[in-house]
C-alpha positions in Angstrom: -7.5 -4.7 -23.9 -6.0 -1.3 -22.7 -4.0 -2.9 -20.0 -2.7 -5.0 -21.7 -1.3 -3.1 -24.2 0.0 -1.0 -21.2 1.3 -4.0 -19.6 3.0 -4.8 -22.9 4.4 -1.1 -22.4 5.8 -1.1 -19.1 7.2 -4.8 -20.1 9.4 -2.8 -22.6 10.4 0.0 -20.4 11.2 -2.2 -17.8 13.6 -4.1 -19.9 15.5 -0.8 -21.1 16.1 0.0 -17.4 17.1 -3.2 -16.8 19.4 -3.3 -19.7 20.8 0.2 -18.6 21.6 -0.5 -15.2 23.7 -3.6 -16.4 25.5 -1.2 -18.3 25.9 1.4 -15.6 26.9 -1.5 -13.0 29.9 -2.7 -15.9 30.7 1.0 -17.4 34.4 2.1 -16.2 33.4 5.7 -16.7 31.9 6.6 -13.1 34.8 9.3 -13.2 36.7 11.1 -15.8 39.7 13.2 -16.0 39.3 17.1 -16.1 41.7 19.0 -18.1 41.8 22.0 -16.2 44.2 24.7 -15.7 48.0 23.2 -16.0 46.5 19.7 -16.5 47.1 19.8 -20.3 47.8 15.7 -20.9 45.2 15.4 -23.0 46.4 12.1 -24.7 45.8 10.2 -21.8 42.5 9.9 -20.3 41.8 7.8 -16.4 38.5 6.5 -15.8 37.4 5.3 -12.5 34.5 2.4 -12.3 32.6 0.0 -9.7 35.2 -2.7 -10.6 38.6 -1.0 -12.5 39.9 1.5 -13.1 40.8 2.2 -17.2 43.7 4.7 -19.1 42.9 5.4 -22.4 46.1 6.8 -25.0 45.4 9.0 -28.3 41.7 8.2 -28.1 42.0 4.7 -29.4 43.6 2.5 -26.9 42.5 1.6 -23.8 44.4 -0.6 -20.9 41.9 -1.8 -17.9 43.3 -2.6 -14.0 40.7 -4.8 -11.3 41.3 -3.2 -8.3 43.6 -5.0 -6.0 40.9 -4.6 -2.7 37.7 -3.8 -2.5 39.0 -1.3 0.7 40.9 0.9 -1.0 37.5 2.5 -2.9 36.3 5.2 -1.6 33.0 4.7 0.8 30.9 6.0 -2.5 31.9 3.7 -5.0 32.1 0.8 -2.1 28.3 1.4 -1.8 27.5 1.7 -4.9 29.0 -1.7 -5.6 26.4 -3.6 -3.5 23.0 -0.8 -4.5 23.6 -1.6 -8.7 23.6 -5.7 -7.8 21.0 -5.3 -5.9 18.9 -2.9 -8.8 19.9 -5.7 -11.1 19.2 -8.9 -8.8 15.5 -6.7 -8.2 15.0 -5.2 -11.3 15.5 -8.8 -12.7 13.3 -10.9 -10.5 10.5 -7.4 -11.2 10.6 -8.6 -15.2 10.2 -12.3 -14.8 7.5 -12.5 -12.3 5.7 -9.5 -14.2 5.7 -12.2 -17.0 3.6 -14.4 -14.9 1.0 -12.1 -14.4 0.4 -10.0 -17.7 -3.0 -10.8 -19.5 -1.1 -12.1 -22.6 0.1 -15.1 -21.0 -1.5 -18.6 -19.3 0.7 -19.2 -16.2 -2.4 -17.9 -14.1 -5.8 -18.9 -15.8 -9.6 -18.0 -14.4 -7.9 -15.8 -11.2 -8.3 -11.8 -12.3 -7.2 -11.0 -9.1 -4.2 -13.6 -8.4 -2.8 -11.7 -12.0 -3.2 -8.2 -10.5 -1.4 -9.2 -7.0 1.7 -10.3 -9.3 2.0 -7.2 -11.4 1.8 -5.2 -8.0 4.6 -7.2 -6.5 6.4 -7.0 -9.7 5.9 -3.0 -10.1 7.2 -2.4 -6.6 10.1 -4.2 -7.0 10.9 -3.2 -10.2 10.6 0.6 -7.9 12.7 -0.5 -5.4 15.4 -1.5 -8.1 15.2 2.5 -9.6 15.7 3.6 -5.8 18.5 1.4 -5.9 20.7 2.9 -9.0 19.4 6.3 -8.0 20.9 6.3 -4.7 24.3 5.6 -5.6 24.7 7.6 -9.2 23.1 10.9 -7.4 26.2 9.9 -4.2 29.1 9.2 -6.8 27.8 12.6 -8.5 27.4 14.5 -5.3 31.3 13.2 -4.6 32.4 14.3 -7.5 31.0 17.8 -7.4 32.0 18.8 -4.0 35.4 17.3 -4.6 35.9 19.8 -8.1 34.9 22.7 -6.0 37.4 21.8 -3.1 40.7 24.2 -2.7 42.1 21.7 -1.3 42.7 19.5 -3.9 44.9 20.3 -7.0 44.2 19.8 -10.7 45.4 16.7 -11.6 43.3 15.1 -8.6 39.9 16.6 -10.0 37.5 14.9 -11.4 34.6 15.2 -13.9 30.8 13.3 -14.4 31.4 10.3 -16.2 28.9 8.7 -18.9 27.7 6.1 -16.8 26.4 8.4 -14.2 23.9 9.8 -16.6 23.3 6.5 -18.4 22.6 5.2 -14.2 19.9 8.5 -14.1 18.0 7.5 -17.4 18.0 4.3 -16.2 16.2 4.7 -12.6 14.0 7.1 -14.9 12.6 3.9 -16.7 12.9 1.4 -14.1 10.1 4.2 -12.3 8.4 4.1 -15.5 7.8 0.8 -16.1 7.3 0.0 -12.2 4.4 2.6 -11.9 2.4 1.3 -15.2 2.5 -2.0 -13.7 0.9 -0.8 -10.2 -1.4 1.7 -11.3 -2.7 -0.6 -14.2 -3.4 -3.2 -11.3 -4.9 -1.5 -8.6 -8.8 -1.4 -8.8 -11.2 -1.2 -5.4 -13.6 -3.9 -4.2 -16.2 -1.8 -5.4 -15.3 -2.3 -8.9 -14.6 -6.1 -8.8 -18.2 -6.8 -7.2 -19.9 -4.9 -10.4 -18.6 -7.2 -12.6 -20.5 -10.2 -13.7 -19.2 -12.6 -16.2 -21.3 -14.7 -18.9 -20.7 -17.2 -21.4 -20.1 -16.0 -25.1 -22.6 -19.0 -25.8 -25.4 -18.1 -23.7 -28.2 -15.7 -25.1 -29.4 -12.8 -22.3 -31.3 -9.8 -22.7 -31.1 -7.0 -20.0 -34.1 -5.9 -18.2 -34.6 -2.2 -17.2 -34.8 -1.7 -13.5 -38.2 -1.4 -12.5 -39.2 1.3 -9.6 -40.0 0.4 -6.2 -43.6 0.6 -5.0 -44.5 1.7 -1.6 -46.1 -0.7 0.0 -49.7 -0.6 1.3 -51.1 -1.5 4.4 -53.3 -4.5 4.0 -56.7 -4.9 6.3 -56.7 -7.9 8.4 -58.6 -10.4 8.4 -60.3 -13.3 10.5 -60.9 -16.5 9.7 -64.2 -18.4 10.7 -63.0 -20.6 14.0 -64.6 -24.5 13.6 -67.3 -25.5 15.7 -66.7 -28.5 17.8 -68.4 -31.5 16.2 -70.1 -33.9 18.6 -68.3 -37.6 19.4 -70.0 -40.3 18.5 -69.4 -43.4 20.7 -70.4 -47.1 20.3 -71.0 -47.8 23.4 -74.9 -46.2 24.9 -74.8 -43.5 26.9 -77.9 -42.3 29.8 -76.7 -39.1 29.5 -78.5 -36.7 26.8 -78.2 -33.2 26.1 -81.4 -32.7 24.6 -84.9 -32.9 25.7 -87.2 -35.5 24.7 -91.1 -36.1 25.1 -90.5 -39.5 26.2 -88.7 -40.6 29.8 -85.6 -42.1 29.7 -85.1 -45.6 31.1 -83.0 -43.6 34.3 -85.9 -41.2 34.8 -88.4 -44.4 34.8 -86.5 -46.2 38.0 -85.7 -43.2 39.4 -89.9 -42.3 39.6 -90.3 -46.3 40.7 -87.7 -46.1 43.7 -88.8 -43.2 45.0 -92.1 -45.1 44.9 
């Protein structure tokens, strides 16, 4: 009953990753204007994304560009392109097949262990899919950081941490989340699965107490009485006799009447 509430748990925080790295993969604002030093225009605001880029005038309107090629991005925003569709296509796939093996549901019935395989799979790919946004929010913010720091570069070139960059960090923080309650839920030893005996609700069984072992003691042997050979009896008549008798055989009488 636990882990399936916990299933039900990493179920949820799975989806809020999911549904925040769709955001974060759509969001323009990967970079924002900094008003700094004679940068003053602040009724115009440019924010660079994954797919446009976006100018925003007195807070309230908003015009959106697709860039023209995908070449002209810079080598951070180029990767980060492919990473958040692969975090989504992953993070995706995670979700349904984690719905295949969760206790709550009947796709896999009488197979304990074919429902903890699943959830595995699911968890690490639902990981893979945090490593995934990670990578290229923590690269887009390294960029940006080292690029506001550069004396090279003037003012109106600077830029600041956008809101889908930290929106793309609370995200890989709940795609973890709900990856590691799914694979720590779901691993249990060999050990543990033999001691585990299963009986019907219907049948009645009591439990015995274990009894202690005896040593066992060394037992005298014994022989057995050995048959004595029983004479054969033969239906045809026989000169030869074993025993002695007061009267001469017929053999004895012509031997005493040759010799004669």
């Amino acid at each position: 009953m636990a882990n399936s509430a916990l299933e039900i748990v990493g179920l949820l925080v799975s989806l809020i990753g999911l549904i925040g790295a769709a955001a974060t993969t759509g969001m323009p604002m990967w970079r924002v204007t900094a008003f700094i030093g004679d940068n003053i225009i602040v009724f115009e605001t440019l924010f660079e994304g994954l797919w446009m880029n976006c100018y925003q005038q007195a807070s309230f309107r908003m015009q959106c560009k697709v860039y023209d090629s995908l070449l002209a991005l810079t080598p951070d925003l180029q990767a980060a392109r492919g990473l958040m569709c692969c975090s989504l296509a992953l993070s995706g796939l995670g979700v349904l097949i984690s719905l295949i093996g969760m206790q709550c549901t009947s796709c896999i019935q009488n197979n304990d262990r074919a429902k903890r395989l699943v959830l595995i799979i699911a968890g690490s790919m639902i990981i893979l899919g945090c490593f995934c946004v990670l990578i290229p929010v923590s690269w887009t913010g390294h960029v940006i950081i080292t690029n506001f720091y550069n004396p090279l570069l003037i003012d109106a070139q600077r830029r600041e941490l956008g809101a889908a960059l930290y929106i793309g960090w609370v995200t890989s923080a709940f795609l973890f989340a709900g990856g590691c309650i799914f694979i720590c839920c779901n691993i249990q030893s060999d050990d543990k699965d033999s001691e585990r005996y299963l009986y019907s609700k219907a049948s009645d069984y009591s439990v015995y107490p274990q009894q202690p072992l005896q040593p066992l003691q060394p037992q005298q042997l014994m022989t057995l009485p050995q048959p004595r050979p029983q004479p054969m009896l033969s239906r045809y008549p026989s000169s030869i006799y074993s025993y002695q008798s007061r009267y001469p055989s017929v053999h004895s009488a012509h031997s005493g009447v040759a010799f004669l």
